[in-house]
N, C-alpha and C positions, 0 to 999 in steps of 0.2 A: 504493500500500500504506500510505502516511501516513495515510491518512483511517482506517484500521483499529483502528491503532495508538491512534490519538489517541482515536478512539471506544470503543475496550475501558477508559482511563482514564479519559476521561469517564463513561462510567456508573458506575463503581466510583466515582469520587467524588460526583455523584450520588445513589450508592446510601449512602455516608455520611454524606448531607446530609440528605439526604429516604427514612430507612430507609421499605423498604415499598413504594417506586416503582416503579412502570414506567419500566424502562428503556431497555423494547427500542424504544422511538419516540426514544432519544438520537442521533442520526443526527451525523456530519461528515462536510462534503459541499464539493467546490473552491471555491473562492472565484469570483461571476459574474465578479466584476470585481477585477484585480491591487490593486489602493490597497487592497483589503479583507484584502492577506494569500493566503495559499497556500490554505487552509482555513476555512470557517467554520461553525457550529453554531448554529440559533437555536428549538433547542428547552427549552432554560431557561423559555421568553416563556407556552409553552405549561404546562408546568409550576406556574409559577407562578399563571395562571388560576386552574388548577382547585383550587391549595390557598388562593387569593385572598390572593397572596402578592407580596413589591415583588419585579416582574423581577430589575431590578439589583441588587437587595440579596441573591438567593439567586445571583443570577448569581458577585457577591463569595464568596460561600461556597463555590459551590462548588469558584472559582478557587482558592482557599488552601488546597483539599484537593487540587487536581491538580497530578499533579508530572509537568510533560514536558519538563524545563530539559534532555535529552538530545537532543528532539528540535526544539524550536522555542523562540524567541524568547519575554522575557515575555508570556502572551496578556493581548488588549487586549479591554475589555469596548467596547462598542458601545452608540448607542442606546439601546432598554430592554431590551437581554440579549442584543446578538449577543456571541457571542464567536469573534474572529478569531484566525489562530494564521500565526506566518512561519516555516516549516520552517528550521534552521541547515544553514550550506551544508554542516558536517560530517556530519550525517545525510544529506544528499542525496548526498556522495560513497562513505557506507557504504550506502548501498544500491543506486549504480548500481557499487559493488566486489561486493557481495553476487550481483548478475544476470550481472555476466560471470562469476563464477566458477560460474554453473549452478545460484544453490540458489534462485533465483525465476527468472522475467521477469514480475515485478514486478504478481504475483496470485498467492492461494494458494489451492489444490485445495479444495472444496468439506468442511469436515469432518462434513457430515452429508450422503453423499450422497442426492442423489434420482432414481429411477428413474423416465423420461421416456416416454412414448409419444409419437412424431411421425409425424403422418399426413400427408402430404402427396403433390399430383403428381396423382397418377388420372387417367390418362387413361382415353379408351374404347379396349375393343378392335373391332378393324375400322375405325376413324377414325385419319388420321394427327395425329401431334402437331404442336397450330398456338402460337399465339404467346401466347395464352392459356391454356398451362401455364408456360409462362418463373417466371412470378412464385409463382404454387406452388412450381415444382421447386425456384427458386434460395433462397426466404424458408425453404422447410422445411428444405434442405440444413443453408443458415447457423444457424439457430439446434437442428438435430442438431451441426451440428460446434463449435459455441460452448458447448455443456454438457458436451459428453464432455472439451473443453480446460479445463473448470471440475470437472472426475473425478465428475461426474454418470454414472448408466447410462444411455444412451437406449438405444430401438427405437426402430428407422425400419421404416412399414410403408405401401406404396401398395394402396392401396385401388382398383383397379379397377375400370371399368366393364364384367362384362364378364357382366352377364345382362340379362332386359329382353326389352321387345314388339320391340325393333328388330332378335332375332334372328329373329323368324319370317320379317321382311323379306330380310333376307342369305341363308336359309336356300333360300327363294324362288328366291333371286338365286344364287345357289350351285346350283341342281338345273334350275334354265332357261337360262340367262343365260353363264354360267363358260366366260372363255377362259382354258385353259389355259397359252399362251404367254403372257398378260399377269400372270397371278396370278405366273410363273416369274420373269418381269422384276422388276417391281414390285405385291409382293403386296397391300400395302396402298391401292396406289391402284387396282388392282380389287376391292374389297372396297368402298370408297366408293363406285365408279361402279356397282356390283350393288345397295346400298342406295340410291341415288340415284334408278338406274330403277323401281325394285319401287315405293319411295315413292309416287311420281308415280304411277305407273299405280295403287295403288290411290287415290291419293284421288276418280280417273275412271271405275274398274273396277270394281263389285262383287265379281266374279268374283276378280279376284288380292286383293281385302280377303281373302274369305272363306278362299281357299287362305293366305294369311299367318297367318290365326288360327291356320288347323290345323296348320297347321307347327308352329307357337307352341306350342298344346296336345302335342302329340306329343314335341317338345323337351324340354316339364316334366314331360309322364309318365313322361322319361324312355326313350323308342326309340332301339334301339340307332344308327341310318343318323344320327339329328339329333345326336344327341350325338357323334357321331363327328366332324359336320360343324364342331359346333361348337369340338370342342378344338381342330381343326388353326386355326379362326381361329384361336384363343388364343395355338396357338403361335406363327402368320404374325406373330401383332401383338407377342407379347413381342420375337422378332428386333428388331421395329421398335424396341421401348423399349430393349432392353439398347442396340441401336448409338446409341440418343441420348442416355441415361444415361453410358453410356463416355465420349461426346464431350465432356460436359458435367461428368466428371468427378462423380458421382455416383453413390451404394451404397444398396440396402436392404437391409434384415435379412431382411423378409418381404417377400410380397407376395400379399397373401390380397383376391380379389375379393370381390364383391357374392356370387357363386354360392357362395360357401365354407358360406355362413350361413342357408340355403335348408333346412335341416335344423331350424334353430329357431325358424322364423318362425313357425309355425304355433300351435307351444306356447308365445310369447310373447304373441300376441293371445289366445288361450284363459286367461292368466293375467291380464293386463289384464281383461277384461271380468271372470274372477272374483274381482278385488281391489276392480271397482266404479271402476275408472280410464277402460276405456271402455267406451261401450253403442253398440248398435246406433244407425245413421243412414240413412235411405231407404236399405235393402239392403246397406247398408256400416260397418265399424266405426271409429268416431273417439275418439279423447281428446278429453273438454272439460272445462273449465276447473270446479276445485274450490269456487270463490270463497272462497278461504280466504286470499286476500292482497288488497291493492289495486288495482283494477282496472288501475291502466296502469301496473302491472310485470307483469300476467298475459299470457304471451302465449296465451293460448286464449279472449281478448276482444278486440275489437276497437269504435273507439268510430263509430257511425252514424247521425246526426240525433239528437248531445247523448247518445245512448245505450249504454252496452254490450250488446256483444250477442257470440254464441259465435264461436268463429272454432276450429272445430277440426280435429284433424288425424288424417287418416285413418290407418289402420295396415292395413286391408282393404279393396279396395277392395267394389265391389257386385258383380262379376265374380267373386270368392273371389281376385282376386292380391293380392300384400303391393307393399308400395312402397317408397322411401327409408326412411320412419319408422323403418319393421319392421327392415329390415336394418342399418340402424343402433343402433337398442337392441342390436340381438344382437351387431354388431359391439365395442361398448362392453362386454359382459355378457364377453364372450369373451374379450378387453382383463384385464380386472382380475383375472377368472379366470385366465386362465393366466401374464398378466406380472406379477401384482399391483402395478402401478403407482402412484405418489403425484401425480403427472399426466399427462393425459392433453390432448394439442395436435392439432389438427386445424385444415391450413391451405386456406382455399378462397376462392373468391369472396365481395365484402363481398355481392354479391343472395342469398347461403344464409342469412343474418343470423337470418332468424324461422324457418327451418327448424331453425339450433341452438337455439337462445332453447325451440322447442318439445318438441324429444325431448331437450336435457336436463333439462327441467322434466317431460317424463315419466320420464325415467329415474330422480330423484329420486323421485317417487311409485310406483314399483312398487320400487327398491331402496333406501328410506333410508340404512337401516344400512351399505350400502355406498358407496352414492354421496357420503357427510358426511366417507370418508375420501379421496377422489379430488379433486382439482384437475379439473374440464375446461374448457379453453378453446378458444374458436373465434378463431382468429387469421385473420382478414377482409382481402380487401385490394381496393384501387380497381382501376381498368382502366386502359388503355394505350390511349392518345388518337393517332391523326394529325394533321399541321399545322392541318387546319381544329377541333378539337377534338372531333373524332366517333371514335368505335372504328377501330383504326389496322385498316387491309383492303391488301388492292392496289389498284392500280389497276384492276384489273376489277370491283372491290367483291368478290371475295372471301375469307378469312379466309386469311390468311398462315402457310405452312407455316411450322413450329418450323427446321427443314431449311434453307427457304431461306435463315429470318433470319441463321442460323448459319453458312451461310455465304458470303451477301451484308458478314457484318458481317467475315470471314476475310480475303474480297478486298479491302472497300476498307481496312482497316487492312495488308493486303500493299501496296498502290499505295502508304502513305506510308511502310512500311516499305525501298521497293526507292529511294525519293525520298533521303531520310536516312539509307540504310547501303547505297549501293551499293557498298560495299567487301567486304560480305559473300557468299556464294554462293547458289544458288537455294535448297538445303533450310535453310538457317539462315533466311533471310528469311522462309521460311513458317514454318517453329518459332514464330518471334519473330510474326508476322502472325498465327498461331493461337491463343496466349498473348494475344495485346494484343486481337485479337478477343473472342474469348469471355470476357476477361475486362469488356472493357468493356461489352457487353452484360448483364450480371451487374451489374455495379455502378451503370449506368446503374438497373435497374429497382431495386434495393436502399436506393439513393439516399435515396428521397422518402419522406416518411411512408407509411407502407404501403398507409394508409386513405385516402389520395387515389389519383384519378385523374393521372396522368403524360404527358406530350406524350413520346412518342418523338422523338428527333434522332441522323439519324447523324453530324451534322459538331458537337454537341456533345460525345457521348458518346466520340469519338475524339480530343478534343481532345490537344492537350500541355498547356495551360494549364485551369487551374479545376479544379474537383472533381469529375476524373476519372479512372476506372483506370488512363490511359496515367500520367498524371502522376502518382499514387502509386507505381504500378510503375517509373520511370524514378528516383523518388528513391532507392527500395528498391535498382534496379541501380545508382547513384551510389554510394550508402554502403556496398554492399559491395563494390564497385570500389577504395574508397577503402579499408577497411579490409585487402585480401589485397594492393596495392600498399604498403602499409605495413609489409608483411611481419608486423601484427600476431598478436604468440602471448600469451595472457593467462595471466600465473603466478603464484605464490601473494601476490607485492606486487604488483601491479600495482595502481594506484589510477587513481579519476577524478575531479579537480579541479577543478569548473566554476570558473568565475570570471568571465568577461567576461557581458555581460548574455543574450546570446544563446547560450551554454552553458548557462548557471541558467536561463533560459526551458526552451529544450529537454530540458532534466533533469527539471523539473520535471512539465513533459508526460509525458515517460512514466513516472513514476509515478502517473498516472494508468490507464494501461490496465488492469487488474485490476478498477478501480471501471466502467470501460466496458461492460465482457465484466459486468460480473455484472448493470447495465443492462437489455441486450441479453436476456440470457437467462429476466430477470423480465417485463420487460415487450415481449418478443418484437416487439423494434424496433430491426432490424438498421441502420439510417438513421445510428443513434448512435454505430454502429463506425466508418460510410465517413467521417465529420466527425471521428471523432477524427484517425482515419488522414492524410486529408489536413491538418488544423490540423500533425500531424506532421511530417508532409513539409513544410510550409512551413516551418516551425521549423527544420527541417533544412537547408532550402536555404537560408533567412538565418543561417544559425550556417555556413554553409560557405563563403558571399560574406564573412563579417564574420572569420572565424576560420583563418589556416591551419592545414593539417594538416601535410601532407606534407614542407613547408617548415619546421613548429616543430618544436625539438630537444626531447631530455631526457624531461623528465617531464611536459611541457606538450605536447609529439608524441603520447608514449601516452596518457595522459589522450583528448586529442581522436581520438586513435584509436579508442579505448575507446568513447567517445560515439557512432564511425562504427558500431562493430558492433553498441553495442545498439539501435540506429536500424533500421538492417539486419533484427535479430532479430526486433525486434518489428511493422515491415509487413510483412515474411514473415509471420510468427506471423499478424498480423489481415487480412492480404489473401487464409490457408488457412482462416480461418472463414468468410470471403465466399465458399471456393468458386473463388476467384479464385489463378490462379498467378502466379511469376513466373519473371525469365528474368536470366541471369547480363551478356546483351547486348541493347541497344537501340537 
């Protein structure tokens, strides 16, 4: 919260210095490196540029108009205009007295909020969920639950898969095929072995081709038998999503498929083409490219022997069906219309890249006026690799149920659970084995910059040691262990006095969290929480090797007490934005 502080008197003087200024690029931001001070600022350097002005000399100025002798040291000009600043350790114990007493932890609520739309997850229905929704579901989770903890509105909405040529297939499979004791067992994996056979035999059959069209046609005409066939998929398969949604600890607000939007599609190509955005293409209607911008930021060009040339995107196809394109403009139109959102996030694969890149560049052109007030971002993310570095499968080269990982990753985080606490009883071991599981899995994928690709490891991601969920979890059960063995109760003196260097370290630290979270939630990169979090926990475990608690009296006991709960507070607090629980025993 220091860097706040610091930055709202920064620009006010500043703004005294250089009337007229742009302030809002004044930014203070932690210092890379400690010899630099808690804090530093080096946009004076910039400033100066552009009024072709001496750095250091405005930098002096502006320093003699800033008055922060409340909260830091005199600041130290740097270079040609950094300015460093070293928080006094008395503002650092007023505001880790300020957090135990409830009026932060150490972020403040958004005072302009903004209403979020997060799209994330989508699975299909009639496919079971494989491993390759993990990083959807957990990336959109985290950054819904990281805005609402910043007093943001979000919607969370999954977008479903759940219309399409793959139903004439099922439907097929559903009127030939359908064994009823297995759909009762497990509905969704006869649902995949019904699309599985139908598949196959039409790419060999003429015959079952042609009967899947007409299913297909009759479906969208709208006949009562196919649509009847079709909701109960819908509903076999939400079963499916809610029990792994639950498990995973995860909510949506909506959940409006593909089929929701099938009422607009048709009047959104007919307004396209009458805006002159798209024309006819051999028997099919496409967007192409305006050339009203630079070729290679169009995405409706593409460059082919030194040449641009169209590259565009259908909305009809030559058959008269709509496709993604379609239903995603409507999706969006529908979006703003009813939530009126100031953004809008949509988390998927990084291979959808030119599929966003081109219907928001359509969507701009058929609604300006509206689109100039929307934020839309496509939050992209890499794959999940096996040892050899190829898309992680089983071993049969199959795609890996969502199901099994969860709970392959249950069991063997039980085995080291029953290893290390065989004091405990069988349902606490799994409590604690289900927690450290699925937590770890979660943070494992969370980890890594988003926009790469990730080696899956179960004997990393479970580890005790390194930067992983067991190990932030086990610090968070440590410190609040420590603080309810303390018998601490925080009351209206109650103060905290760092002092020793490994106090002032980890004090320091968490007042950073609030600059984390608002990170996180700008540039939708959860990676920056799990680093804080663990930089935390290590902070905490060397302030706890170096520092007794339990053992110092006085006012030097509560103090370090004090330190143990907001330790506690705050990886609870940032290990429920990952998504990630925790557990009172370990």
């Amino acid at each position: 919260m220091f860097h706040l502080l610091l930055e709202q008197r920064l620009q006010e003087a500043v703004a005294a210095v250089l009337p007229g200024a742009e302030t809002g690029a004044v930014l203070v931001r932690p210092a890379a490196d400690p010899k630099f001070g808690d804090y530093q600022s080096n946009a004076l350097m910039a400033l100066a540029r552009e009024r072709k002005l001496n750095p250091r000399q405005l930098a002096a100025d502006v320093v003699a108009r800033l008055d922060v002798a409340d909260l830091c040291q005199p600041i130290e000009i740097a270079g040609p205009g950094f300015l460093n600043f070293r928080i006094l350790p008395s503002a650092v114990s007023a505001l880790l007295g300020d957090a135990l007493r409830g009026r932060h932890l150490f972020f403040v609520p958004a005072a302009n909020p903004r209403t979020v739309v997060v799209d994330f997850s989508s699975p299909n229905v009639a496919k079971p969920m494989h491993v390759g929704h993990i990083r959807s579901t957990v990336l959109g989770d985290c950054l819904a639950r990281t805005l609402r903890l910043l007093g943001h509105r979000v919607v969370t909405d999954n977008h479903i898969g759940d219309w399409g040529t793959q139903f004439g297939m099922l439907i097929v499979g559903w009127k030939t095929l359908l064994d009823a004791d297995a759909l009762e067992r497990n509905a969704i994996a006869e649902l995949e072995r019904l699309y599985k056979t139908v598949s196959a035999r039409s790419k060999e059959d003429p015959a079952t081709l042609e009967r899947v069209h007409a299913e297909l046609v009759l479906l969208q005409s709208g006949d009562e038998t196919n649509l009847g066939i079709w909701h109960e998929m819908i509903r076999l398969s939400q079963v499916q999503f809610d029990t792994m949604y639950a498990r995973l600890g995860v909510k949506f607000d909506h959940t409006l498929g593909e089929s929701f939007y099938n009422p607009w599609l048709r009047g959104i190509v007919d307004e396209l083409v009458a805006k002159g955005i798209a024309r006819e293409s051999d028997g099919a209607i496409a967007v192409f490219s305006d050339r009203s911008g630079p070729p290679k930021d169009d995405p409706f060009l593409i460059q082919r022997d030194g040449e641009w040339t169209d590259n565009p995107a259908l909305v009809r196809k030559s058959d008269g069906a709509f496709n993604y394109t379609t239903t995603d403009l409507a999706t969006l139109d529908y979006r703003i219309r009813t939530w009126s959102p100031t953004e809008i996030v949509v988390v998927t694969d990084g291979r959808q890249q030119l599929h966003f890149r081109q219907f928001f560049a359509a969507f701009h052109r058929w609604k300006p006026g509206v689109a100039t007030n929307v934020k839309l971002a496509h939050v992209w993310f890499g794959s999940i690799l096996g040892d050899a570095g190829k898309p992680f499968k089983t071993r049969s080269g199959e795609t890996v149920k969502l199901a099994d990982l969860l709970d392959e990753a249950e069991e063997r985080a039980l085995a080291v659970v029953r290893e290390k606490r065989s004091d405990l009883d069988d349902a606490s071991q799994r409590e604690i084995a289900r927690v450290v599981g699925l937590g770890a899995v979660k943070y494992q994928d969370l980890l890594p910059n988003r926009q790469s690709d990730y080696v899956f490891s179960w004997d990393k991601m479970l580890a005790l040691q390194g930067n992983t969920s067991p190990y932030v979890q086990y610090q968070y059960t440590r410190a609040a262990k420590v603080a309810r063995d303390g018998d601490f109760v925080v009351g209206p003196d109650t103060k905290v006095l760092p002092v020793e260097p490994a106090e002032l370290a980890l004090a320091r630290h968490l007042a950073n969290f609030g600059i984390v979270l608002a990170s996180v939630a700008e540039e939708y990169r959860p990676n920056y929480l799990c680093n804080y979090l663990f930089e935390l926990a290590g902070l905490f475990s060397s302030f706890y090797e170096a520092c007794p608690v339990l053992k110092a009296e006085g006012p030097v006991r509560e103090s370090r007490l004090g330190l143990c709960q907001l330790v506690a507070r705050v990886l609870e607090t940032g290990l429920d934005c990952l998504g990630i629980e925790v557990t009172a025993r370990m």
